[in-house]
C-alpha positions as CSV (number, residue, x, y, z in Angstrom):
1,X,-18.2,31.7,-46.4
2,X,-16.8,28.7,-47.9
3,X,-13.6,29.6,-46.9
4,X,-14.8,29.1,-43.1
5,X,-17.1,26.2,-43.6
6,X,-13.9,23.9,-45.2
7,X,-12.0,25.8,-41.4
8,X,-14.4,24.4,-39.7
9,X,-15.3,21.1,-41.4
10,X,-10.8,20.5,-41.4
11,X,-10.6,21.4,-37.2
12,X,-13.8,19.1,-36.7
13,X,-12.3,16.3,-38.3
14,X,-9.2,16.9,-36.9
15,X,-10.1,16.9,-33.4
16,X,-12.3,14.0,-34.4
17,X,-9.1,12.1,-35.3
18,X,-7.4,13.2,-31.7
19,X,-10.1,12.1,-29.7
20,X,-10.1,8.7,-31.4
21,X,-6.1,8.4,-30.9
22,X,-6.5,9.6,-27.4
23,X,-8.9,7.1,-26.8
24,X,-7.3,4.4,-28.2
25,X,-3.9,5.2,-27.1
26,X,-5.9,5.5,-23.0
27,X,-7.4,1.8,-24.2
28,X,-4.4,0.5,-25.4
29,X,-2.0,1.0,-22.9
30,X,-4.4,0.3,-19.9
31,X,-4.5,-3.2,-21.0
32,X,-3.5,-4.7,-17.7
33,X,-0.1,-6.8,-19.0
34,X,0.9,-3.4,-21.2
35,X,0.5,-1.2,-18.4
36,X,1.3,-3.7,-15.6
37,X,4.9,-4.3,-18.0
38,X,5.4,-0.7,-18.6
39,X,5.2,0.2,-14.9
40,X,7.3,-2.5,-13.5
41,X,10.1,-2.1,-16.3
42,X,9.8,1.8,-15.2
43,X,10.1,1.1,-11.6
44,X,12.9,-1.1,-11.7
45,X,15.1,1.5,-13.8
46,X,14.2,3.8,-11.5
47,X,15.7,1.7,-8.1
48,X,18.7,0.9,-10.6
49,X,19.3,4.3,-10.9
50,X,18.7,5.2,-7.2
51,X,20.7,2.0,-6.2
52,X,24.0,3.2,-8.5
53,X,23.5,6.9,-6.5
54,X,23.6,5.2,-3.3
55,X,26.7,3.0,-4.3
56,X,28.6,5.9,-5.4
57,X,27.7,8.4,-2.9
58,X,28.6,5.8,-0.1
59,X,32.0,4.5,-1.4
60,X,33.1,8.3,-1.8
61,X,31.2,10.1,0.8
62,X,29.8,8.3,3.9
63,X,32.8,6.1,3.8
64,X,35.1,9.0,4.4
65,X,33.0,10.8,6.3
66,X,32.7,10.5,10.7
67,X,28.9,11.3,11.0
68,X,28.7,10.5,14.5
69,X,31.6,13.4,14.9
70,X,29.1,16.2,16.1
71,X,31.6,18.8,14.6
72,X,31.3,17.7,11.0
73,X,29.0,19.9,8.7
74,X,26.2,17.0,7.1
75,X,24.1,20.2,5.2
76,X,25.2,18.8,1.9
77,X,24.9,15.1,2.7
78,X,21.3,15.7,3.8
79,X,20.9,18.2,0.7
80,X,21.8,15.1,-1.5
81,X,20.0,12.8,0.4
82,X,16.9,14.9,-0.1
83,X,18.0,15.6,-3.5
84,X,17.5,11.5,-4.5
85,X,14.8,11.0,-2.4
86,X,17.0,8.5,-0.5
87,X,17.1,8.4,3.7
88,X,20.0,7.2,5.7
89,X,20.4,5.8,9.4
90,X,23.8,5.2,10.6
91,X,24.4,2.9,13.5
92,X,28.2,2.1,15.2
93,X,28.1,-1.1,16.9
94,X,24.0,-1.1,16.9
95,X,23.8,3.1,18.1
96,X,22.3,5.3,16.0
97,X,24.8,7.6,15.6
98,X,23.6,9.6,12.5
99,X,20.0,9.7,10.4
100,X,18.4,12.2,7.9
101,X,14.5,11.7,8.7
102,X,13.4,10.9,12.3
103,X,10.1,9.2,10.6
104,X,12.2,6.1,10.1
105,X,12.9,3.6,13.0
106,X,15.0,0.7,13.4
107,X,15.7,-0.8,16.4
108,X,18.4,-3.6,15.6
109,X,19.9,-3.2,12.1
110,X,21.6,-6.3,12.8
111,X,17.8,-8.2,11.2
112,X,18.7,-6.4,7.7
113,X,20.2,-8.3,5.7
114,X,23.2,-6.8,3.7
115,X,22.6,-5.6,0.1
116,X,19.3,-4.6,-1.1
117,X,15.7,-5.9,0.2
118,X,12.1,-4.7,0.8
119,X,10.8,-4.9,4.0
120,X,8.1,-3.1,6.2
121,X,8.5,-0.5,8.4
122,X,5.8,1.0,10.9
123,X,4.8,3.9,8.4
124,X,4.9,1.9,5.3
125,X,7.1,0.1,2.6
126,X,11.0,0.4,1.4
127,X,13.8,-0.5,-1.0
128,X,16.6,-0.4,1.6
129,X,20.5,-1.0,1.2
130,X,22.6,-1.9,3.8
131,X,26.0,-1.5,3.9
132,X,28.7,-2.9,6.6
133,X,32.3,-1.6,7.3
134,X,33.6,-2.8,10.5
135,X,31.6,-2.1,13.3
136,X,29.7,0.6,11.3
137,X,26.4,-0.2,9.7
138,X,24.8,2.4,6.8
139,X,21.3,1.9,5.7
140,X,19.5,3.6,2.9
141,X,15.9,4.0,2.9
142,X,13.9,4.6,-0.3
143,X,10.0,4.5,0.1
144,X,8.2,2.6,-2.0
145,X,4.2,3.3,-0.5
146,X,3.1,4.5,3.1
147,X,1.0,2.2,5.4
148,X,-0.6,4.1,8.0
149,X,-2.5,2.8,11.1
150,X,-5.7,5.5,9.8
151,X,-6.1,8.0,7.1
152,X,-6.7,11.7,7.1
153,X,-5.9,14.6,4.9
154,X,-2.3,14.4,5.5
155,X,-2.1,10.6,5.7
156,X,-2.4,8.7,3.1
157,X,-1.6,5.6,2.1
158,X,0.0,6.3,-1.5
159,X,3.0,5.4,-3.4
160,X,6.0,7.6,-3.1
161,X,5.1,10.3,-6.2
162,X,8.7,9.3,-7.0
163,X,8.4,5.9,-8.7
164,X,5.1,7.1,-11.1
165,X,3.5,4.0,-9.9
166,X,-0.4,4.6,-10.6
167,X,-2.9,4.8,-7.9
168,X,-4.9,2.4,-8.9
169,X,-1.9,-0.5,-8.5
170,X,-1.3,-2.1,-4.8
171,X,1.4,-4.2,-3.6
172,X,1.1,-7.6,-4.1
173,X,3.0,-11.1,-2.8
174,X,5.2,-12.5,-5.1
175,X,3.4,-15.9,-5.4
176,X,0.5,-14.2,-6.4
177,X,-1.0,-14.8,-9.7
178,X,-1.5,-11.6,-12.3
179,X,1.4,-9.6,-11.2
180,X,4.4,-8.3,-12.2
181,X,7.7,-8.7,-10.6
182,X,10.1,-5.3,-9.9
183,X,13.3,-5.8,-9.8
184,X,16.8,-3.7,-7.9
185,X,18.0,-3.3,-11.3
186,X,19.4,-6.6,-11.2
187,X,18.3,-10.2,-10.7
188,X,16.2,-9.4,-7.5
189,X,13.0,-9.3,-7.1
190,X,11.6,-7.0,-4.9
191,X,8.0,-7.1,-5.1
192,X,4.9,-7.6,-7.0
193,X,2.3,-5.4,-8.8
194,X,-1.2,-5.6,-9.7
195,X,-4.0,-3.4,-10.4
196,X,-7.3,-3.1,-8.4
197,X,-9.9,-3.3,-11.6
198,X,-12.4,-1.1,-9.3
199,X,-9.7,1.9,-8.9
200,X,-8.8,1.6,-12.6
201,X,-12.4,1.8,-14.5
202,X,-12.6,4.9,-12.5
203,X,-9.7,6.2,-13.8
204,X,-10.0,5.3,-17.0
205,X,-13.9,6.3,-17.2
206,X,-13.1,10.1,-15.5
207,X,-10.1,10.4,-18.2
208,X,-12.2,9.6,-21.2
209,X,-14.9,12.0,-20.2
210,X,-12.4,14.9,-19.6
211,X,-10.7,14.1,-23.2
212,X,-14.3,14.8,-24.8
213,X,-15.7,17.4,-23.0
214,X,-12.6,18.9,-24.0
215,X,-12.4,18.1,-27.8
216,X,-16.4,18.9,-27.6
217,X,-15.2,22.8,-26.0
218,X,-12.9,23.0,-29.2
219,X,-15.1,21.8,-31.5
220,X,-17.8,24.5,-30.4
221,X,-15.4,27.1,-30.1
222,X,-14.0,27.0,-33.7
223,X,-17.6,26.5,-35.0
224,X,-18.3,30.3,-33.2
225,X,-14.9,31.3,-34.3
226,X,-16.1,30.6,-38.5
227,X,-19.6,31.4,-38.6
């Protein structure tokens, strides 16, 4: 009898302890700057990763490759593509000759500006790199977040599950104040981050409550379990 009662009196401290790590550690690291920090640094690696894909796969792939040929097999171009999470249009001499999603329109690539830049599209937000050789222009598509016209179900204007950005952050200009700046990678700036307060507490506030109701399951559980 003893035996059980110091079992149970160890697991009900110990998930005592957890609960109050958990719930510092959730505090903590939803301070605004630590998270806002944390996900920008994040973000950026991620489009300096994506960026270094796109630079390699052009230089030895798309350079050397005729898309507009109709003959040429693209399965493992697209399959890559897919792979990254990365969408390419091709255009010779302004015609689309060649593109991997048919959600993405541009009418005059000529208005992108070579290299990398974020711009707006009619279904939402991307990272795009454009790349000229001749009369041939290549550009790479990442989404950052969708911007629909209306919301259903299936519409939804999220970030791209990709970049881990949290729900509960929007877009933001960069002169705003509060925000965080992410980066290609390198010394550009692409946009800005903040967090909507509103969308956070509830985040925060369902977390906490599922962390206790859970440690408070345990804790009844091994009290059965001994006595």
């Amino acid at each position: 009898m003893l035996k059980n009662n110091a079992k149970l009196i160890f697991y009900t401290l110990t998930l005592i302890g957890l609960l109050f790590i958990v719930n510092f550690a959730v505090t903590y690291f939803s301070k605004p700057d630590t998270e806002l920090r944390m996900v920008a640094g994040r973000t950026s690696s991620i489009f300096s990763e994506k960026s270094a894909f796109i630079d390699n796969f052009y230089f030895n792939i798309i350079k050397r490759s005729n898309l507009g040929n109709s003959n040429i097999n693209t399965t493992e171009i697209l399959n890559r593509l897919n792979e990254q999470g990365v969408n390419l249009l091709q255009f010779k001499k302004n015609r689309l000759v060649f593109w991997s999603s048919n959600q993405i329109i541009v009418n005059d690539p000529s208005t992108i500006k070579t290299g990398n830049s974020f711009m707006k599209l009619s279904n939402g937000w991307y990272f795009v790199d454009k790349k000229k050789d001749g009369d041939l222009i290549s550009l790479f598509f990442i989404l950052v977040k969708n911007e629909y016209s209306f919301q259903n179900n299936y519409l939804e204007n999220t970030f791209s599950p990709e970049l881990e950005i949290p729900n509960y952050f929007k877009l933001a200009d960069i002169d705003e104040s509060g925000i965080v700046y992410v980066t290609d990678g390198g010394d550009m700036v692409l946009f800005g981050l903040k967090i909507d307060s509103i969308l956070k507490d509830q985040d925060i506030s369902i977390a906490k409550i599922i962390i206790e109701r859970v440690c408070k399951i345990n804790c009844v559980n091994h009290y059965y379990c001994y006595c």
